[in-house]
PLY file of the C-alpha trace (Angstrom):
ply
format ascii 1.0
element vertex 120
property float x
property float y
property float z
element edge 119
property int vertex1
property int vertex2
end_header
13.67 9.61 -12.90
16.27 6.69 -12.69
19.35 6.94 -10.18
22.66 5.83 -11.85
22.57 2.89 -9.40
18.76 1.51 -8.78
15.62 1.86 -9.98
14.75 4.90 -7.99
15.93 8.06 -7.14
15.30 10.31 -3.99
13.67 12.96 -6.35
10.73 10.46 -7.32
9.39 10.21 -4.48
7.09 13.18 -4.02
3.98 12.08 -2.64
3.45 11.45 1.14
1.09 8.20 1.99
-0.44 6.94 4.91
0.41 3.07 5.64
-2.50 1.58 7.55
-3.05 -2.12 9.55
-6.08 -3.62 10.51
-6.11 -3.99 14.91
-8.75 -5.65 17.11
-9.37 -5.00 20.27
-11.65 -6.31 23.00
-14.94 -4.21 23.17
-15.21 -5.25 27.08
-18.39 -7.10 26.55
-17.05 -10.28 24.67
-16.65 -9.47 21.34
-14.33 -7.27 19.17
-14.09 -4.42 17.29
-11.64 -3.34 14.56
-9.97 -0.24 13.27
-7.66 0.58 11.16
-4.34 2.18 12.87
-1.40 4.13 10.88
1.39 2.16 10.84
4.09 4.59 9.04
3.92 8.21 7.06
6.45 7.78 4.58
7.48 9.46 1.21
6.26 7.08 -2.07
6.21 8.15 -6.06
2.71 7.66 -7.13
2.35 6.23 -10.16
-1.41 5.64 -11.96
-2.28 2.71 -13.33
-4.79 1.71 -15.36
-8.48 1.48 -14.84
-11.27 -1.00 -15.07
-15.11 -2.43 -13.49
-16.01 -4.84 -11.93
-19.36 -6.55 -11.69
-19.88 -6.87 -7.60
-22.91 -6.97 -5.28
-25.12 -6.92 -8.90
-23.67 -3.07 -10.07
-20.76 -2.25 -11.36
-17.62 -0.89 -8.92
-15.06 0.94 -10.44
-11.35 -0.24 -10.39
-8.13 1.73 -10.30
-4.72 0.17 -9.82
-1.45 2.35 -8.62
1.98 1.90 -8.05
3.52 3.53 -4.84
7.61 3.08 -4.48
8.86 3.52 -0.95
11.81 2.99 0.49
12.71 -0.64 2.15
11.51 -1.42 5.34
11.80 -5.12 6.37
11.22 -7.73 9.27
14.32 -9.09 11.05
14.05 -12.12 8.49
14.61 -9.61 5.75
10.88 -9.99 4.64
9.07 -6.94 3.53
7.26 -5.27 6.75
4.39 -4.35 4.57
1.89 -6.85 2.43
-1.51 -7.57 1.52
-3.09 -6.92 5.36
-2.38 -3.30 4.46
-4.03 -0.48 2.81
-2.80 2.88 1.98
-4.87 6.25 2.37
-3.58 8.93 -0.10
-5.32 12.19 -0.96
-8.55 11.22 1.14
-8.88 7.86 -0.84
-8.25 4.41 0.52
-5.92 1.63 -1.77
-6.21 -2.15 -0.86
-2.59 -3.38 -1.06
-2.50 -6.51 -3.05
1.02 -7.20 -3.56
4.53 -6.02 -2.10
8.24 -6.28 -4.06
11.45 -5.61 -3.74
12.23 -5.00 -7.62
16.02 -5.63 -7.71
15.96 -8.09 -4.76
18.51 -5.32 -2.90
16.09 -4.36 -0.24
16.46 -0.71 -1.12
13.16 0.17 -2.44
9.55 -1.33 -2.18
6.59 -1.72 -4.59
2.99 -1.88 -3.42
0.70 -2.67 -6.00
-2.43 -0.89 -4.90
-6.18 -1.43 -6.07
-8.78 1.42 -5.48
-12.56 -0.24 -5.08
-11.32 -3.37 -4.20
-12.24 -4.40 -0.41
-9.51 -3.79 1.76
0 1
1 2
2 3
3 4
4 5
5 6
6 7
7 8
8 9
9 10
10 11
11 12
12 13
13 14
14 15
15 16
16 17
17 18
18 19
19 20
20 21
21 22
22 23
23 24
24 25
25 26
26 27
27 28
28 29
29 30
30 31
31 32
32 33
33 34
34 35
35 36
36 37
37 38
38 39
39 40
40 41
41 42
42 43
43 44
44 45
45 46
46 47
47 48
48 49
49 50
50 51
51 52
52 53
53 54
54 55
55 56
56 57
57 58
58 59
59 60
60 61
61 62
62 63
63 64
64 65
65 66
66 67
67 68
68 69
69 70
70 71
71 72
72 73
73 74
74 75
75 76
76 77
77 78
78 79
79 80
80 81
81 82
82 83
83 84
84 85
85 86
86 87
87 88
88 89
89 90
90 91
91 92
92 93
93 94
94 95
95 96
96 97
97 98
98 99
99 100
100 101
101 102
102 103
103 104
104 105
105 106
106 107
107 108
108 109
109 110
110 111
111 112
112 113
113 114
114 115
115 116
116 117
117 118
118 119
């Protein structure tokens, strides 16, 4: 579904998403540990992408890329908030986040170009 005036509508987006960063924190005896934290909850259309393998750690990994629209969130620069340190958790599965975009450059809507399999 298109709006009359962007790329996206309210309507599309029906999925809700999970928007995880990577933390560490001091384990108290020198060293670190990391986690992943939830950054934001926010409303995305899913869109599937195509699928492929990979040849990694001598098997083959599955591959599966998605598209998840959100609304803009930025950086006081204007700079998309979210990018590649990211990953997403939808439906019990976890999506590296290899790319962010603002599509029409109007900072109304975001694209994150997600990769299932891929290490996050």
């Amino acid at each position: 579904m298109v709006s009359c005036c962007g790329k996206y509508a309210t309507g599309d987006l029906r999925s809700k998403i999970t928007i995880q960063r990577k933390t560490r924190t001091s384990d108290g005896a020198g060293g670190v540990t990391e986690t992943w934290d939830d950054i934001a909850t926010v409303w995305a259309s899913w869109v599937p992408g195509a699928g492929s393998e990979v040849w990694r750690a001598q098997r083959v990994n599955p591959l599966v890329r998605v598209k998840a629209a959100i609304r803009f969130r930025g950086d006081s620069f204007g700079a998309p908030y979210y990018g590649p340190q990211d990953r997403v958790f939808y439906r019990g599965r976890y999506h590296a986040v290899i790319s962010v975009v603002d599509p029409d450059d109007r900072r109304e809507w975001l694209e994150l170009m997600l990769s299932e399999g891929a290490p996050s």
